[in-house]
TORMI-742382 format. One record per atom (N, C-alpha, C, O, CB): x, y, z. Coordinates in pm, whole numbers, plus 50000, padded with zeros to 5 digits. Each point is the difference from the previous one (the first is absolute). Glycine has a CB too. Example, Ala and Ser with C-alpha at 12.3 -4.5 7.8 and 13.67 -1.06 7.14 Angstrom:
BEGIN
513194943150780/499115011950000/500905012050000/501044999850066/497074988550059/501545022249803/500825011950006/499235010950073/500515011150017/500674982649768/
This chain:
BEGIN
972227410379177/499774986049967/499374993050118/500644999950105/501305000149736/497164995550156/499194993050128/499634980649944/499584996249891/498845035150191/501854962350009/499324988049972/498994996050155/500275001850118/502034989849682/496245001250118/499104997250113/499654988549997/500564993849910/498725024850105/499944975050053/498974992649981/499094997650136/500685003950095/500744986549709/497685006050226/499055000450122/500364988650046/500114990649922/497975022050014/502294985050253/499844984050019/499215005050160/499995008650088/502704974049755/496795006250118/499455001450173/500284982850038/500654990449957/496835032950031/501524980450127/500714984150066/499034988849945/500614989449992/500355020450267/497724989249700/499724990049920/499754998249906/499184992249950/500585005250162/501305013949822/499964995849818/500394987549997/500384994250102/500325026849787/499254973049985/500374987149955/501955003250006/500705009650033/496474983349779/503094993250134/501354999250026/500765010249849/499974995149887/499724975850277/500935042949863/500815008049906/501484992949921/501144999450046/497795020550125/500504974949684/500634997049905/500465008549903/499435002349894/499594982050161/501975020349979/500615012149917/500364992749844/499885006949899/501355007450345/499014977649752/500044990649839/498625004549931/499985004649885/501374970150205/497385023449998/498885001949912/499035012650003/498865003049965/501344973550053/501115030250054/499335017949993/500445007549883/501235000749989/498915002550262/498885005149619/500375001949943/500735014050067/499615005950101/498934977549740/502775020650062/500315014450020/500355010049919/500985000749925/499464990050224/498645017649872/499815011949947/500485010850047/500035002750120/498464988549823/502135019249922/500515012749992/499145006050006/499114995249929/502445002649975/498045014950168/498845010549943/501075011149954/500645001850104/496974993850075/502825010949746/500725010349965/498885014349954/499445000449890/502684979350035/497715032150190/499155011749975/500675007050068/500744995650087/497194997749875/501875023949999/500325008950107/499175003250092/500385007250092/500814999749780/497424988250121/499315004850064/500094990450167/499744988050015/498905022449728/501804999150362/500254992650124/499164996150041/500344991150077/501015017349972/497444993049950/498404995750050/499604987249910/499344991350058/499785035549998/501114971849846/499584990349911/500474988050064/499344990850048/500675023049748/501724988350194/501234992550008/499554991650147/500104987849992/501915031649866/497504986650279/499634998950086/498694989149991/499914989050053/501365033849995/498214981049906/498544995150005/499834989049862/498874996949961/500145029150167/502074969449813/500274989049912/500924989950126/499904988350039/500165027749675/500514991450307/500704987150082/499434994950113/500294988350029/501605019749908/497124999850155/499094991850046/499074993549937/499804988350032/500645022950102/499004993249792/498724992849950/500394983949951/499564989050036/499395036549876/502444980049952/500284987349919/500984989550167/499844987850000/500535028649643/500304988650448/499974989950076/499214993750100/500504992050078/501005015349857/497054996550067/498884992250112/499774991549867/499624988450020/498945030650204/501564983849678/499644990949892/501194984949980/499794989749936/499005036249937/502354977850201/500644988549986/501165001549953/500874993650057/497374996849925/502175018349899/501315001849938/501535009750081/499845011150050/498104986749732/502744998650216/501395007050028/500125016449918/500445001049886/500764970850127/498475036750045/500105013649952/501005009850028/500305004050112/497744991549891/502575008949866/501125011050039/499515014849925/499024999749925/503184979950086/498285028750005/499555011149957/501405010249938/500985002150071/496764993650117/502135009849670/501035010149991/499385013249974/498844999549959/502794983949959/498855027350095/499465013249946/500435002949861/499345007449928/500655001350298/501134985549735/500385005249840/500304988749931/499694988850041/501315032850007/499754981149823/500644987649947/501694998849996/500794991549959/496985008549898/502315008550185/501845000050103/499604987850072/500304988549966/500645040450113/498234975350042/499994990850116/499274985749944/499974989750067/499885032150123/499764979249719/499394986149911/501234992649969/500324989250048/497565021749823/502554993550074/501604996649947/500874992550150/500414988550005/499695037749786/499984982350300/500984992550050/499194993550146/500695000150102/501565016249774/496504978750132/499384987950028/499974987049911/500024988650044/498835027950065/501114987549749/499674986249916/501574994049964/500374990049938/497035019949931/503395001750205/501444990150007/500264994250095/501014993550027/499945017649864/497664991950199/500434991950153/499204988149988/500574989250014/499785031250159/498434980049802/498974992650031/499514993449878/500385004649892/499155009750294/499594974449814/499274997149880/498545001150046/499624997850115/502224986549775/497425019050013/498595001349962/498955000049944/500025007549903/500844995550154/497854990049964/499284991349919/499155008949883/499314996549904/500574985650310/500485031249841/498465011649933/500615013550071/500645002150104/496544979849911/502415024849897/500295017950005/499034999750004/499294990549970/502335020449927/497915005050161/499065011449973/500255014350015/500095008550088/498664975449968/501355014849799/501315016249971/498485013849936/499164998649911/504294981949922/496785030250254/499555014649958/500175002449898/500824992649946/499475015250207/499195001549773/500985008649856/500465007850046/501204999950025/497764999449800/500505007350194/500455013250035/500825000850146/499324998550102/498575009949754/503664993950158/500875002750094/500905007149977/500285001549881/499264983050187/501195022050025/500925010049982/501144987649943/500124988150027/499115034950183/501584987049690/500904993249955/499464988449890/498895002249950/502325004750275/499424982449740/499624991149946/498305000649987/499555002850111/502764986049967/496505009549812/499154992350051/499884988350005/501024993249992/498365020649977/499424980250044/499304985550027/500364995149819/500574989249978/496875016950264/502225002049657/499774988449875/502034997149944/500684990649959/495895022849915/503625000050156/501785001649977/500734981350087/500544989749958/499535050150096/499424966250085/500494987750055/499254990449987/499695000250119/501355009650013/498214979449818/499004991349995/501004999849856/500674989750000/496505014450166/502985001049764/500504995749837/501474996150038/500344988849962/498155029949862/502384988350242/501244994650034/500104986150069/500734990749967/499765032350044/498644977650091/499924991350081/499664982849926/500754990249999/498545033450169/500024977149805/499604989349877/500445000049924/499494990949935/499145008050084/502555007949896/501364992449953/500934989950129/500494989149972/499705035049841/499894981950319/500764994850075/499634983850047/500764990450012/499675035250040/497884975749974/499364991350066/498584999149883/498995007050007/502204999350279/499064984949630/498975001049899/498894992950094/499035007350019/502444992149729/498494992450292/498474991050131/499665005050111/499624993650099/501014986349865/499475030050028/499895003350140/498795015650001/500105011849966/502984976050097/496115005549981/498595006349944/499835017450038/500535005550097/498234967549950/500585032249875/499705013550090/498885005649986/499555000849886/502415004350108/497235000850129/498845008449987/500265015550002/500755004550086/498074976450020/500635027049808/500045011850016/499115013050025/499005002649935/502344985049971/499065018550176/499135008750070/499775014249951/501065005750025/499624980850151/498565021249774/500225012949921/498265005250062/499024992650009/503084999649713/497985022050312/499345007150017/499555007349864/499075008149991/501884990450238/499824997649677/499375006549846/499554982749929/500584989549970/501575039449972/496314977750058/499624987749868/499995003249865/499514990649937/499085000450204/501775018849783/500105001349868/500314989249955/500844993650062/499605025949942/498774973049827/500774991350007/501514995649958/500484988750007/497395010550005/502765012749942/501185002049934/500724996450134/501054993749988/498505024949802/500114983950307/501474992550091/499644984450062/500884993650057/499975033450049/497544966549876/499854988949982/501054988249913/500674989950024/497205024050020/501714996449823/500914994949894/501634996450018/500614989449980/497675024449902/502245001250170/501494998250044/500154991150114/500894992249967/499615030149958/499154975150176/499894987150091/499954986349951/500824991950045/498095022550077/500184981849786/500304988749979/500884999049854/500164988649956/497715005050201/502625016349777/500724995349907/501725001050060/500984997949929/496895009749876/502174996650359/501275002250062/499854981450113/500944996150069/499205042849927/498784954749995/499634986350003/499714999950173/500654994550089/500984994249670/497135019550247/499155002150085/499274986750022/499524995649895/500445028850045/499844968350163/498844990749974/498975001050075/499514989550044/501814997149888/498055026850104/498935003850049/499935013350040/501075005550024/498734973950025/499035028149965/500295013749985/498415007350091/498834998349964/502994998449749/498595009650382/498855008850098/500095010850055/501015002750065/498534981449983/499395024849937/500395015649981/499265001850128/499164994450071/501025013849650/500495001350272/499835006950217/498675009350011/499244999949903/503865006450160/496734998250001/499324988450126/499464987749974/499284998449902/500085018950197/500934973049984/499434983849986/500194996550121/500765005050083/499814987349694/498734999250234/499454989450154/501394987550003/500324991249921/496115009450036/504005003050140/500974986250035/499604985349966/500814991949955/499775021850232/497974983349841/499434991349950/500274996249892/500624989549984/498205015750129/500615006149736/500594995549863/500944998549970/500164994149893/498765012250057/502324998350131/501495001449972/500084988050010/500324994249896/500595026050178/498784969150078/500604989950012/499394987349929/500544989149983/500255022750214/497694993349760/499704985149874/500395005949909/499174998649911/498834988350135/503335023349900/500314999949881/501684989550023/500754991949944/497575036349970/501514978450194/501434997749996/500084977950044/500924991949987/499895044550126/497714962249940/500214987250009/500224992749862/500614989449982/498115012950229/500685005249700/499884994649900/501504996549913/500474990349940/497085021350088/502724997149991/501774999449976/500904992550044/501104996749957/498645020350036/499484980050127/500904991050065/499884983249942/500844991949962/498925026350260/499124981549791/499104985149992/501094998749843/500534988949994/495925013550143/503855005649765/500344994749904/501504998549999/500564993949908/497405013649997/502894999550221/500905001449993/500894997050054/501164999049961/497945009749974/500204988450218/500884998050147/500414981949998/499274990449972/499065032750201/502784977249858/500014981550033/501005004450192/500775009150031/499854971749584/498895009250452/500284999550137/501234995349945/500104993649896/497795002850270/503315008149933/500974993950008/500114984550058/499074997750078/501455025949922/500254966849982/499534983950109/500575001150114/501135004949999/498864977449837/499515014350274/499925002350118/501254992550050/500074988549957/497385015550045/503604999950084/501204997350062/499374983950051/498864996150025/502285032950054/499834966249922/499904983450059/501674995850010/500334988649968/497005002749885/503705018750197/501044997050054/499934991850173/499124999550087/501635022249729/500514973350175/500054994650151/501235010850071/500895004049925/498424965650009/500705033050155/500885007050101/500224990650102/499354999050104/499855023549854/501864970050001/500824991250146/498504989350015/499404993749914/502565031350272/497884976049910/498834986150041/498795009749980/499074996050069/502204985450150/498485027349727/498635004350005/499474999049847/500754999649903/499685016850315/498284983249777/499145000849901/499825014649978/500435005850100/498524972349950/500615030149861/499305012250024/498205000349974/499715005349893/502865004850035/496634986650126/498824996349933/499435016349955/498935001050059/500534972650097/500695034949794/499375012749990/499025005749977/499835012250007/501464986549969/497474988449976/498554998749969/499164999850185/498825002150029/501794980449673/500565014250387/499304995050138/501075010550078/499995000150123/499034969049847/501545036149986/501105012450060/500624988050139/499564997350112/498675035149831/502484964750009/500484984950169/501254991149868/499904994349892/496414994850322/504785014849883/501274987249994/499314978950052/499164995050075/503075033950049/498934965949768/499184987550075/501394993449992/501035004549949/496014992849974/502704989750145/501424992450021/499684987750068/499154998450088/502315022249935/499324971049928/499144987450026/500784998950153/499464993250088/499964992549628/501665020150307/500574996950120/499825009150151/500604997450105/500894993149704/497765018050173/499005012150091/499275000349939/499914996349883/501105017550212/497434996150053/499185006749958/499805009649896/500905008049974/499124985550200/498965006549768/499745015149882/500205014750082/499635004850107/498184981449739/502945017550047/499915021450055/499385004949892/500134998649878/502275008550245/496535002649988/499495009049934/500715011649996/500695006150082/497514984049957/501245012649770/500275013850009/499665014249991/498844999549959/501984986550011/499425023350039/499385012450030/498905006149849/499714990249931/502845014950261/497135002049778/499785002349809/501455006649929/500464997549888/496535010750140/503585001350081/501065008949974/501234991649994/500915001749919/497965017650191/501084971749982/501094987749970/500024994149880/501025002349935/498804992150267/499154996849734/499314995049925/500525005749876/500564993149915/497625002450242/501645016649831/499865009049883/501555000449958/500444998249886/497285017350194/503024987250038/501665004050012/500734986049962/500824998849909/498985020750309/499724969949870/500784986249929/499815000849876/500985001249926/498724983450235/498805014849782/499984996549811/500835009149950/500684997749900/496934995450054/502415017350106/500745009249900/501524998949985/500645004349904/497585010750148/502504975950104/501034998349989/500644986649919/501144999349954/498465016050238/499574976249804/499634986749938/500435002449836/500844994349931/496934999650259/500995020649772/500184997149807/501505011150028/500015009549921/496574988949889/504295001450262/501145009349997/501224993050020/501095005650001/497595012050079/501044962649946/500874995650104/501105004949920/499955004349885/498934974850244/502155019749949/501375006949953/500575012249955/501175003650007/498584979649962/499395021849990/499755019549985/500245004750131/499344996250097/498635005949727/503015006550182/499965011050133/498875012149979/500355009449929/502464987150109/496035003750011/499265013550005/500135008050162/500124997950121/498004990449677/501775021150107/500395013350100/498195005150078/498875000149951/503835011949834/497844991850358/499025004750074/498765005249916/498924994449979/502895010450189/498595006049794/499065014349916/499294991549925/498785001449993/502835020449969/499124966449958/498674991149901/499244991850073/498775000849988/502514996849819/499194994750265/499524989450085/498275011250076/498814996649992/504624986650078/497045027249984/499245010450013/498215005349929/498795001050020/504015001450012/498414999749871/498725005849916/499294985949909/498854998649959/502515029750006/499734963350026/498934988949964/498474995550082/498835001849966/503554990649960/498045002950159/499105000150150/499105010850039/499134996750080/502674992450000/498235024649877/499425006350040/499875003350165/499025000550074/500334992649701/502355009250256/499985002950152/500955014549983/500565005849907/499274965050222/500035030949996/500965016250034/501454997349956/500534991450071/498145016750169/502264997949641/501154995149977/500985004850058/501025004649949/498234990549888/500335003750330/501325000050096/500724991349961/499534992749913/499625013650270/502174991349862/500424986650023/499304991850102/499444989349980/502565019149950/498134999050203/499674995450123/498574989449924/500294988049998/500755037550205/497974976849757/498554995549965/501204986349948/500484993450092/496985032049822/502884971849970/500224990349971/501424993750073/500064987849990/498405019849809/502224996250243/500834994650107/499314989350115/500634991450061/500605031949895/497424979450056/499524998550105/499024987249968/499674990850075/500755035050008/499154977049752/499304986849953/501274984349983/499924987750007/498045033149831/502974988550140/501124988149922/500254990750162/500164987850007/501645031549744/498164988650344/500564997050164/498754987650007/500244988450032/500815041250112/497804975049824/499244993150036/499524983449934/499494990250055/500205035450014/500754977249790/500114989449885/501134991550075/499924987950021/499435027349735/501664992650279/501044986750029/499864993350144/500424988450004/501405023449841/497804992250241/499334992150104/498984985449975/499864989950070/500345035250017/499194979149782/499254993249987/500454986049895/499344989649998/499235033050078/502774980049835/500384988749890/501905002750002/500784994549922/496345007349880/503115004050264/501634996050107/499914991650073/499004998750070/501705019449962/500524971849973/500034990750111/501055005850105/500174993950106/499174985249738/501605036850121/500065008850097/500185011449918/500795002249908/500044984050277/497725025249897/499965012849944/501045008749969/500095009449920/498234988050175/502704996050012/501405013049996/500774998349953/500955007950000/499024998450143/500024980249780/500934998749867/499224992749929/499704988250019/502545012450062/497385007549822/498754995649904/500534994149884/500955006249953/497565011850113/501024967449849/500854992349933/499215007149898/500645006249915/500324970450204/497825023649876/499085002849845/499695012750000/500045005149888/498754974150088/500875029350129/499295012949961/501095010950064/499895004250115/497304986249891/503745013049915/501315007250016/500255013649977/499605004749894/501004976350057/499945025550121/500285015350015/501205001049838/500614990749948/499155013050417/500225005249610/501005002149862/500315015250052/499375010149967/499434973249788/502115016350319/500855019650048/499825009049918/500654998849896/501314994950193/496995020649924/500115006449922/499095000849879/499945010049928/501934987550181/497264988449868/499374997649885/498694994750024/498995003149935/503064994149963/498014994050207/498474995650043/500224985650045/500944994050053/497605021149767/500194981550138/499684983850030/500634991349859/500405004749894/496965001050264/502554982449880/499644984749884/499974988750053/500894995550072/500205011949758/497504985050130/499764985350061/501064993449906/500065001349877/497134998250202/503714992550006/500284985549953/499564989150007/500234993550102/500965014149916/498094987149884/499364986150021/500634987749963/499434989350019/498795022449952/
């Protein structure tokens, strides 16, 4: 299971609300690889499974705007799971990938409620104006956090705390990314490993131990007993706002 996305230092400001995210589910490890870069220089939140086991117990972790499921995989295939799956999650779009164009498994794809369909080999290019297309009809941005934390604002369009009673703090993208996410969670305890793979960082603890250290320096009025952004023993983080 991998999650990516590209940041460098003068991308625009990373709004994980308006990144779409996408499953690629294939066995093929080269594909799987070379979808998740491509579809993330393109902008979207990308995870990757090899089967539909491991499909299964991501879409109990995560939510997601668009599949792009194989047919053909060991175990389960692509139209088996795409037909189950859409009993579970009837809106929730899917493209499908098949190295056989006959059209008899065309047919079985979209009568298992396929909503788009491209046979292998294909150019990343066409994948992703198919898959824009899917989106454009499908995706709605989540609304953007506009909580207060103690005297701060969160402005997350300008990545910077504001307060009418101090200067503005800036913030990092990785900061940025980690507050919103703790924001649409306030009161939820999340655990390291998600906080992790949400973000798309190394799911040490240490990595996010080290962001949370740094968040509370910045919206604690003392880091070492933190009123809003709180340790939970054993379980993780949760902002109190």
């Amino acid at each position: 299971m991998k999650l990516c996305y590209s940041i460098e230092m003068n991308d625009p400001v990373l709004d994980i609300n308006t990144m779409p995210h996408i499953l690629v589910i294939d066995d093929d490890e080269r594909l799987r690889d070379l979808l998740l870069r491509y579809l993330s220089t393109q902008g979207c939140l990308v995870m990757t499974a090899e089967n539909a086991s491991i499909a299964d117990e991501m879409l109990k972790r995560f939510e997601y705007d668009l599949l792009v499921v194989d047919v053909m995989m060991p175990g389960e295939d692509g139209i088996s799971l795409t037909r189950r799956l859409k009993q579970q999650f009837p809106q929730l779009p899917v493209l499908m990938l098949t190295a056989k164009a006959e059209t008899v498994y065309r047919i079985e794809g979209l009568e298992a409620g396929v909503d788009d369909y491209l046979s292998k080999p294909f150019e990343p290019r066409e994948l992703w104006l198919r898959l824009q297309a899917i989106l454009r009809r499908t995706f709605k941005e989540q609304p953007k956090v506009t909580k207060q934390i103690g005297v701060w604002t969160f402005d997350q369009d300008r990545r910077r705390l504001k307060s009418t009673d101090v200067a503005d703090i800036t913030l990092t993208e990785t900061e940025t990314a980690l507050l919103a996410l703790l924001m649409s969670k306030s009161g939820q305890v999340l655990n390291r490993y998600d906080l992790a793979e949400k973000l798309g960082l190394d799911a040490s603890e240490r990595t996010i131990d080290v962001q949370i250290t740094r968040l509370r320096k910045k919206i604690e009025p003392d880091p070492k007993n933190p009123r809003y952004l709180q340790t939970v023993r054993g379980k993780g983080y949760v902002l109190r706002v």
